[in-house]
C-alpha positions in Angstrom: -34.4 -18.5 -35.6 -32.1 -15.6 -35.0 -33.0 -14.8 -39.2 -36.8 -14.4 -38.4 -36.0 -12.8 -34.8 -33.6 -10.1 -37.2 -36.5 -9.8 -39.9 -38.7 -9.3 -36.8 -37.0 -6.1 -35.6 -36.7 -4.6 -39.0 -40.5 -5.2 -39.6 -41.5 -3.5 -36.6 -38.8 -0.4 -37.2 -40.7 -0.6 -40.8 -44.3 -0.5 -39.4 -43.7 2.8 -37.6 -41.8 4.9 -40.3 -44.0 7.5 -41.4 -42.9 10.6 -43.6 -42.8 13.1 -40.6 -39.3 12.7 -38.6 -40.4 13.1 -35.2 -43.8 11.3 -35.6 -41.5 8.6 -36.7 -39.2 9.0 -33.8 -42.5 8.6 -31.2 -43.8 5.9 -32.6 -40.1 3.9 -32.1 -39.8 4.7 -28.5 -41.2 1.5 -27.7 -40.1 -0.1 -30.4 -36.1 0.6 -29.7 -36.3 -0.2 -25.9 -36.4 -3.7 -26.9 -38.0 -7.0 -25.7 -38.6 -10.4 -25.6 -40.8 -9.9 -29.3 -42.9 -13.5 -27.4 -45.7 -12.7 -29.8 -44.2 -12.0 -33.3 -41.6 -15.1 -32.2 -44.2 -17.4 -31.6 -46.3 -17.2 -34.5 -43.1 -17.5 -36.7 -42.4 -20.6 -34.3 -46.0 -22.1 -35.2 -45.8 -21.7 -38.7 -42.3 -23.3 -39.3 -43.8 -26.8 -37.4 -42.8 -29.2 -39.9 -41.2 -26.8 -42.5 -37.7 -26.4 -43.6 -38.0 -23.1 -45.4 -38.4 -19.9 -43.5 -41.4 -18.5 -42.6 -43.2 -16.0 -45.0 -43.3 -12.5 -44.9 -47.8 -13.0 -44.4 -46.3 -14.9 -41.0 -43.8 -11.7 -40.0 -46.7 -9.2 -40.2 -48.9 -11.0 -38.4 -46.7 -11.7 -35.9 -45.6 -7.7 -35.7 -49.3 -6.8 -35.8 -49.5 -8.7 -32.3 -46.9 -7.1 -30.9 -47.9 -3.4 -32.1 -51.3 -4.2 -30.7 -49.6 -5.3 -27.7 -47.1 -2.2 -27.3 -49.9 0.0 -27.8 -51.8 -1.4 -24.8 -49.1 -0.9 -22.4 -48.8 2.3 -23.8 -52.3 3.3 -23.3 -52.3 1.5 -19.9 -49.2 3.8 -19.1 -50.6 7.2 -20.2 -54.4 6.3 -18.5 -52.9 5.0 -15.4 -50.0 8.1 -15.4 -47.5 5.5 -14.2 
């Protein structure tokens, strides 16, 4: 698990890396501060039920889509609620 949890964290670094430096650098904030990844760990937990090989990469992006959607939620929360 601690292979998928690593390919996790590089997904999600490689989902927010745009051309433009410091665009790049706003979109990590979230990203870098860490966390318990429950979504993206779960789905790779799901699909390796009764498998051997590791999960694929279809399994990692959807996982990392659940978590963005989920970052950007607190996020918005955060900047609506100005907490």
């Amino acid at each position: 698990m601690n292979v998928d949890r690593d390919r996790i964290e590089v997904a999600l670094r490689h989902a927010v890396r745009t051309p433009d430096a410091y665009l790049t650098e706003i979109a990590s904030h979230l990203i870098v501060a860490g966390g318990k990844r429950l979504r993206p760990v779960l789905a790779v937990a799901a699909a390796q039920v009764g498998r051997a090989e590791p999960v694929s990469d279809d399994v990692i992006s959807g996982g990392i889509s659940c978590e963005l959607v989920h970052l950007g939620s607190l996020y918005h929360d955060d900047v609506m609620d100005e907490s």
